[in-house]
C-alpha positions as CSV (number, residue, x, y, z in Angstrom):
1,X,-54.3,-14.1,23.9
2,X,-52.3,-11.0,22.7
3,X,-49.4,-12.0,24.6
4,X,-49.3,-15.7,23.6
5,X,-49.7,-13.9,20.2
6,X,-47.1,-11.9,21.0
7,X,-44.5,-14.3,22.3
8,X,-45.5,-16.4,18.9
9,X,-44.5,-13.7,17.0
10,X,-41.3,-13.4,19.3
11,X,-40.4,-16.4,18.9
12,X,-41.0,-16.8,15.2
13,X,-38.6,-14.0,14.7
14,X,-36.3,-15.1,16.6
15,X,-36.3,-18.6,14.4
16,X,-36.0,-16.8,11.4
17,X,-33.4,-14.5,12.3
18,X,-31.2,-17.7,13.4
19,X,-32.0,-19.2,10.0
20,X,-30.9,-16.2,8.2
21,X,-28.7,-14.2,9.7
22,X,-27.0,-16.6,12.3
23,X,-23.2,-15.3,12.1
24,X,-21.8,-18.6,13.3
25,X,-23.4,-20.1,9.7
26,X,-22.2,-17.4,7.9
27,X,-18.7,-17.4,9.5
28,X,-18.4,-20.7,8.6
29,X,-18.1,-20.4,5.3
30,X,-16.3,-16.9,5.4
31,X,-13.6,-18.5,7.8
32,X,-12.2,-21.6,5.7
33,X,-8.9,-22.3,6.3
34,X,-6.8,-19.3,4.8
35,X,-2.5,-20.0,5.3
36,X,-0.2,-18.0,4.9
37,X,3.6,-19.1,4.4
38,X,6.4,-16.7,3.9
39,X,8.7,-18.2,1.2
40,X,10.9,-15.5,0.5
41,X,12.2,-12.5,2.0
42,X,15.8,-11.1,1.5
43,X,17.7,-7.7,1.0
44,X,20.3,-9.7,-1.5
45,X,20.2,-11.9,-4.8
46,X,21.3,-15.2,-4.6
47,X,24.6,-14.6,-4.9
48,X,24.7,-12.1,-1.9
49,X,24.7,-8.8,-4.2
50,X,22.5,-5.9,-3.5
51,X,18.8,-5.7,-4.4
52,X,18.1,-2.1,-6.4
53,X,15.1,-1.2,-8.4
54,X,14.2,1.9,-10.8
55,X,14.7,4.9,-9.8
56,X,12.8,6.8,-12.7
57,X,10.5,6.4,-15.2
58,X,7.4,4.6,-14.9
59,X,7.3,1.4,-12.7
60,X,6.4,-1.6,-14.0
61,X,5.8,-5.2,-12.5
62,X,5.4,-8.0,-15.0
63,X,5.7,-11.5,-14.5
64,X,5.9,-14.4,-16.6
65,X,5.6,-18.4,-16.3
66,X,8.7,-19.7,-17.8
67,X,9.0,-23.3,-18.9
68,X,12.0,-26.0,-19.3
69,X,11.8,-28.9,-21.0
70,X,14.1,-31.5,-20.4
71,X,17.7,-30.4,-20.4
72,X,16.8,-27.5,-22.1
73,X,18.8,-24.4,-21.4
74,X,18.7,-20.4,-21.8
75,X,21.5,-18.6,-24.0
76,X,23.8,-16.2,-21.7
77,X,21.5,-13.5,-20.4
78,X,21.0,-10.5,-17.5
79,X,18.2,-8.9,-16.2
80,X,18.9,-5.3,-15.7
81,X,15.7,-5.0,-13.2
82,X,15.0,-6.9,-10.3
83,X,13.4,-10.1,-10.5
84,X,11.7,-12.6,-8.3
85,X,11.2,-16.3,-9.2
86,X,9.2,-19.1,-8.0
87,X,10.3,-22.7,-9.0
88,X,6.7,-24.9,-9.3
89,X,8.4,-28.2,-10.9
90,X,11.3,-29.2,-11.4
91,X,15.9,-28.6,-11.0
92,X,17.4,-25.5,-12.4
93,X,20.5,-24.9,-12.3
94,X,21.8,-21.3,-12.4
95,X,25.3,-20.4,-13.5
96,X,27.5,-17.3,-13.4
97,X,29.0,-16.6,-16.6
98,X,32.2,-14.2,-14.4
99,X,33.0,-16.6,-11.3
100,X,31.1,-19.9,-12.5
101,X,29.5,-19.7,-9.0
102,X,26.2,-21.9,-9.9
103,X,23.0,-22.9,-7.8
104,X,20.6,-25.3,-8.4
105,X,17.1,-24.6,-7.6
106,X,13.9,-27.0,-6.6
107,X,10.6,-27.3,-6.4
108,X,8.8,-24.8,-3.8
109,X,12.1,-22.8,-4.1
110,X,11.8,-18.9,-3.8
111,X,14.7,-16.8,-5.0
112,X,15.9,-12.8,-5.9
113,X,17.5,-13.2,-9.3
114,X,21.1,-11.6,-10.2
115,X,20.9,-8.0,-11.2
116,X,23.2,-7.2,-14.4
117,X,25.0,-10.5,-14.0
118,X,25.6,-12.8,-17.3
119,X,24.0,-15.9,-16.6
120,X,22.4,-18.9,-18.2
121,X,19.5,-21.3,-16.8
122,X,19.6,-24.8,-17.2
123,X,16.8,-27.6,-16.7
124,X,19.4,-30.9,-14.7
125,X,16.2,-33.0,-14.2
126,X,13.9,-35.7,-15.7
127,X,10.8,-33.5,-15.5
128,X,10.0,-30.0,-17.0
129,X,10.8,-27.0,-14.8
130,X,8.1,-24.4,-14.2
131,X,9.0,-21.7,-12.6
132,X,7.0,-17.6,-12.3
133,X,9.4,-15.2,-12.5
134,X,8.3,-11.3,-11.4
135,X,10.3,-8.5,-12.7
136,X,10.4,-5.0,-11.0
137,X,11.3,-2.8,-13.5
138,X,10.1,0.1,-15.9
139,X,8.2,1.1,-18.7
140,X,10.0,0.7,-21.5
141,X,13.0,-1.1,-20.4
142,X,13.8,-4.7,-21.7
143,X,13.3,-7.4,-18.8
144,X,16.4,-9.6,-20.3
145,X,19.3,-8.8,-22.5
146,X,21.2,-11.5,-24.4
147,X,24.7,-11.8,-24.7
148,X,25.6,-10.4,-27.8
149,X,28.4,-12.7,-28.9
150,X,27.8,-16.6,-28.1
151,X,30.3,-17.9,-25.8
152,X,30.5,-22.0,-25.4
153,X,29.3,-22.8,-21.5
């Protein structure tokens, strides 16, 4: 009796310790599908010029979800800090202020902004453009300068 008792007990525990604690039911939850998809990486801007980023100070990452309407469009601007930008919707194009050199960027896009180079934005589709832009750059220091003096496009 004490060993059919015994392999009761056994058994019982074994049952409960497949309900509870069976890895296979806990791993299935714990291993949904998690991809990974590199969609940028790059030593240069856009245009082929260096990356750099600060060299004193206080580091700072921001980033910020920028929105186009329509053929909406930025004024003449630079980025004295490294940025990173993600388009989500939309067609910008891009446009070098110096060489006129443009770019137009889509949807699922990934792309190292210019680095202290006058530039302007501008939405070429139907739709709005969304696009996340991440700038690497210190405490302190402005993420975009305007052009001080408007200049037609």
């Amino acid at each position: 009796m004490k060993i059919v008792h015994f392999t009761s007990c056994a058994l019982l525990f074994v049952i409960i310790s497949l309900f509870f604690f069976d890895t296979s039911l806990a791993q299935t939850v714990k291993n949904q599908p998690v991809k990974s998809t590199q969609i940028l990486q790059t030593q240069t801007t856009w245009n082929g010029a260096d990356l750099s980023y600060p060299d004193s100070g206080t580091e700072e990452i921001t980033a910020l979800k920028i929105e186009f309407a329509p053929g909406a469009e930025t004024a003449w601007h630079r980025h004295p800090v490294a940025s990173l930008a993600y388009i989500i919707s939309g067609e910008l194009e891009v446009i070098l202020k110096d060489s006129k050199e443009s770019k137009i960027f889509r949807k699922g896009d990934a792309f190292a902004e210019v680095i202290n180079t006058w530039h302007y934005g501008k939405n070429i589709g139907d739709e709005p453009v969304e696009l996340i832009v991440f700038y690497v750059g210190e405490k302190g220091i402005q993420l975009t300068e305007l052009l001080s003096e408007p200049e037609i496009k």
